[in-house]
N, C-alpha and C positions, 0 to 999 in steps of 0.2 A: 271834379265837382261840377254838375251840371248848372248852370249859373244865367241858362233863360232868362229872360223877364215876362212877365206877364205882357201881352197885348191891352189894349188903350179898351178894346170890349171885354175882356174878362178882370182887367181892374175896375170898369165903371158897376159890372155885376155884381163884384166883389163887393163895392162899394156900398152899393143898394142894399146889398145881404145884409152889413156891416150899419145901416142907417137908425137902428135902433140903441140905445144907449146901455153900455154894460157896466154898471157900475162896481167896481172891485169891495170887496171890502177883508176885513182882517180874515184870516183863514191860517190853519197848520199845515197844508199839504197842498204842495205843488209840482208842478211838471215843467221843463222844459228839454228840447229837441234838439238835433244837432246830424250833420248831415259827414261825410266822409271826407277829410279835407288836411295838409298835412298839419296846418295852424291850428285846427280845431280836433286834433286827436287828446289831446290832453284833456279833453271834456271825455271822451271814453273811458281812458287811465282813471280820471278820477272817480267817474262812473262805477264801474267794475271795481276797483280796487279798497272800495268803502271810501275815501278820500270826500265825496260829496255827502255819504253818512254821518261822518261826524263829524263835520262843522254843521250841517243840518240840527242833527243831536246838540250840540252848542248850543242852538239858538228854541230847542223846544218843535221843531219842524223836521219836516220828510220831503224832498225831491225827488224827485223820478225823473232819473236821465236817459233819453229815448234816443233811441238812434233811427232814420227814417233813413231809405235810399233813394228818395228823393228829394233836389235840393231848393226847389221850386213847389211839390206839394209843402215840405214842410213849415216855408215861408206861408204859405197859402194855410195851412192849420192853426199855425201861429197868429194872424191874421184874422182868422176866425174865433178865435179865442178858444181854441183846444189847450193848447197850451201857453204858459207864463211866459217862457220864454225862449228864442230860439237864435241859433246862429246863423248870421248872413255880413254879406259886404254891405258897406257905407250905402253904395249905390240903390242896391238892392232895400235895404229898410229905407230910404226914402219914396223910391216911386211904388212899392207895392202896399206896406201899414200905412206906412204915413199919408202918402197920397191919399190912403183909399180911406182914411178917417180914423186909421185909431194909433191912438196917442202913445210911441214909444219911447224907449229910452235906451240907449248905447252905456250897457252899464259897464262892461270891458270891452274898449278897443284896444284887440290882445296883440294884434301884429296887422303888419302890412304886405303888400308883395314886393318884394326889389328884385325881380326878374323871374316870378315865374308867370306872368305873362310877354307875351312875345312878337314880334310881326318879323315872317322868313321871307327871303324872295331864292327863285332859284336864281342859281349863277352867282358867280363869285367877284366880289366885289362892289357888291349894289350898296346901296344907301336909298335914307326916304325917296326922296325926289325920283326915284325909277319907279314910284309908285302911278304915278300920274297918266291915264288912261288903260291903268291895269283893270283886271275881275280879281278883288280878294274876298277871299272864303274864309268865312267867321260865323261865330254864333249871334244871328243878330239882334240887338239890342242888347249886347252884352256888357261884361266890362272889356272884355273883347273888340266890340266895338267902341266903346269910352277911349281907350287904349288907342285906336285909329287913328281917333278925331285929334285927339292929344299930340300923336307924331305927325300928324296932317300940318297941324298949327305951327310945328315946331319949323317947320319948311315954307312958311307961307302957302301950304294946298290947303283944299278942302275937299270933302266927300264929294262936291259936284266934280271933281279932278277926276276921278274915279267910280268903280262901279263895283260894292259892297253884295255878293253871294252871299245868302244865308245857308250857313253848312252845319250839323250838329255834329255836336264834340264829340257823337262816338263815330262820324263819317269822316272829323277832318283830316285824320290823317292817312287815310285810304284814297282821298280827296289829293290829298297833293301829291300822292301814288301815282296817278295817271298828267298825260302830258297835256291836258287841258289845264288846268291848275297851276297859276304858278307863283300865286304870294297866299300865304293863311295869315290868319294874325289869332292867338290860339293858348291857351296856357296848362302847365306841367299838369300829367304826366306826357301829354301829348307833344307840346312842345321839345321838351328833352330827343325822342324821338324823331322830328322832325329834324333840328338840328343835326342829331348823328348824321344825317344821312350826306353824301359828297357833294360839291360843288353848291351849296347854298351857304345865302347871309343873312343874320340876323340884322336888320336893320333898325329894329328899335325894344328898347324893354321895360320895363315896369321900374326895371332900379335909377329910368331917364326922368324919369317924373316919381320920387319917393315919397311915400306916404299918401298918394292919393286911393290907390284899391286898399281899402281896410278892411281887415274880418273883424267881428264882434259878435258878444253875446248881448243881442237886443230883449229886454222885458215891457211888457205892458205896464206904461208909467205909474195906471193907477193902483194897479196890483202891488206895486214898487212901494207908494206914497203909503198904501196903506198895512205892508208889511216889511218894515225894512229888514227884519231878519231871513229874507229871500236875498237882499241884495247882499248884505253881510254873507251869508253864507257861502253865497258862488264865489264872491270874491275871496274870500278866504282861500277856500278849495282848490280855483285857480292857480292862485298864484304859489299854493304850496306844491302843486303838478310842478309849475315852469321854474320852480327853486329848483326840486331835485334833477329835471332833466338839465340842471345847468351846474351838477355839484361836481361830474369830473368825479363819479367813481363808480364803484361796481351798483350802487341799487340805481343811480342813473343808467350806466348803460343797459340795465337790464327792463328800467322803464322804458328806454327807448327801445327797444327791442320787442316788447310787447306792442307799443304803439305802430311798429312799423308791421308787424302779423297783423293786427288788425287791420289797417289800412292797405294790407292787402301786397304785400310787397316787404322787400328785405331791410337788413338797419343802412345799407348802402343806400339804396334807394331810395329809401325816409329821410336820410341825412341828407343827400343833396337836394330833395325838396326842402327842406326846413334849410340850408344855405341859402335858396333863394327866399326867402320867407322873413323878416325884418320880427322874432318873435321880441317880444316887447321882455326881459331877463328877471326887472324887479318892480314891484310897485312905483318906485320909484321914476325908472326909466318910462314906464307905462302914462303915469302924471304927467310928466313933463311932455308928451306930444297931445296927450286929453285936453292941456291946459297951453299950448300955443295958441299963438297968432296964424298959422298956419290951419290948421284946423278947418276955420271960419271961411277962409279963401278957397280950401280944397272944395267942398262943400257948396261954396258958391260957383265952382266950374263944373262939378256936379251936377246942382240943379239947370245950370244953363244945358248941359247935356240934355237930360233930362225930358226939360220942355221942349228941345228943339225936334225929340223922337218921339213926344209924346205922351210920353213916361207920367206927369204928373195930374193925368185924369183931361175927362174930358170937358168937365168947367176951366181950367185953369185957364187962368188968361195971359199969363207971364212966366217968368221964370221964377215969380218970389212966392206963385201961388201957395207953397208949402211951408210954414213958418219954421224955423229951426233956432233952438237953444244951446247957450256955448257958456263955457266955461267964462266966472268974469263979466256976468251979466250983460254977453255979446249975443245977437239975434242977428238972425238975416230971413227974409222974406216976411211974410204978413205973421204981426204979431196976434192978430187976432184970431190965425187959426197953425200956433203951435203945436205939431204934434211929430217931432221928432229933437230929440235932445239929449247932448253928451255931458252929463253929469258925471264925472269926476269925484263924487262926493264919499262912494266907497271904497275906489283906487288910493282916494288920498289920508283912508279911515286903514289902509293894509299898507299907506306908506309910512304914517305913522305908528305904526305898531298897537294898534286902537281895535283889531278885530278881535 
């Protein structure tokens, strides 16, 4: 999954574009996007397999689930108000909607990473601290980057320790092929890959810091407010995908089987991405990380990210420029310009058995 970020000049344009006000109102038919990803193949399954039609059909509405092969135009359409709703990381729905002015909402935080991002060094036996006056090669401003800064911290270094190459994920690992190259920091399938290869160490991973790269399905809050049978729907659909992939018998592994064709690769190879993958099993389990104290903290290391790349536009003056909503009537940053929010309220309508 290509996992970019916008530049500080094509989010402020974005923004400009985006400067007029769109008001949502009740409607029967809606669309949202979804990009190639192993957490996010279960939006395909339910896609294809009617799965999103009839709980759609439940509720008197129609969705269209699109699949884009880009993971950064799609953000960017979503954004623009092509579509209701679209899949992206934590990171990403803050500095690109949110930043850029329009008001979303994290209506499934489906899973998180626990080690499918990564940072290798060659040679055997390194650890963080052999970081410090390296070139590492990553996708910059990514969560890739997030990812750096994180195991930087974790050592007492920081990026000024070191010197950050921006490399795109389809050169990185051809990148650390040659003998100039000799830390990526980089996430699966590429990873995987890298690792195989002799005499290197993984010196740090996603599953050292859990819960922080999140995927979700983000919607346009007001399109949300004023149709909750969109929110109902996905979530339903959702989490009847990630029941059967978790039943342990033949229509599971035949769903999984499907999802790994589509994504491009076999059910071995789906499987061990979804082992590194934290997928969230039941509505239940899903609540209970929606509705921590964790959350709010993650979010707030986040944003500090964020501003310190630039991420949160070019007005912002701090790191609380972007207001955020939390479960439990918890905020952080300016309340006056909330526009990114993990409402819980339909995870907890599929934990209760209320869909």
């Amino acid at each position: 999954m290509f996992k970019l970020r916008l530049s500080a000049l094509l989010l402020a344009a974005l923004s400009a574009l985006m400067s007029f006000s769109c008001v949502a109102a009740q409607k029967d038919h809606f669309s949202v996007c979804w990009t190639i990803y192993a957490g996010w193949m279960p939006w395909e399954y339910a896609g294809s397999q009617g799965i999103v039609d009839k709980w759609a059909k439940k509720y008197g509405i129609t969705i269209d689930v699109v699949q884009l092969n880009d993971y950064v135009e799609s953000i960017n359409q979503y954004t623009a108000g092509q579509f209701d709703g679209c899949t992206m990381t934590n990171m990403d729905a803050l500095t690109i909607p949110a930043a850029g002015g329009v008001d979303s909402t994290a209506l499934i935080v489906s899973d998180f990473s626990n080690g499918n991002d990564g940072i290798v060094l060659k040679g055997d036996g390194k650890k963080v601290a052999d970081l410090k006056g390296m070139d590492v090669n990553l996708v910059e401003l990514s969560v890739s980057h997030y990812l750096l800064a994180r195991a930087l911290d974790s050592v007492g270094l920081a990026e000024k320790d070191l010197k950050v190459v921006n490399t795109s994920d389809a050169d990185i690992s051809a990148a650390f092929n040659t003998d100039q190259v000799k830390a990526v920091t980089t996430w699966n399938p590429m990873l995987s890959d890298i690792k195989a290869q002799p005499g290197v160490s993984e010196v740090f991973n996603s599953s050292q810091v859990p819960g922080e790269i999140m995927d979700m399905m983000v919607v346009n809050t007001q399109t949300l407010q004023d149709n909750p049978a969109l929110g109902k729907a996905l979530t339903g659909a959702w989490f009847e995908v990630v029941a059967l992939m978790n039943a342990r018998n033949a229509a599971a592994n035949a769903a999984l089987e499907h999802m790994a064709k589509a994504s491009g690769t076999d059910l071995k190879g789906f499987q061990a991405q979804l082992d590194t993958t934290k997928l969230f099993a039941t509505p239940q389990e899903a609540l209970g990380f929606a509705t921590s104290d964790q959350l709010p903290a993650t979010m707030g290391k986040v944003a500090d990210f964020s501003f310190k790349h630039g991420l949160l536009g070019e007005g912002a003056k701090d790191t609380n420029a972007v207001g955020m909503a939390f479960a439990n009537g918890v905020t952080r940053g300016d309340k006056a310009n909330l526009k990114l929010r993990f409402d819980p309220t339909y995870v907890q309508l599929a934990a209760d058995a209320k869909l």
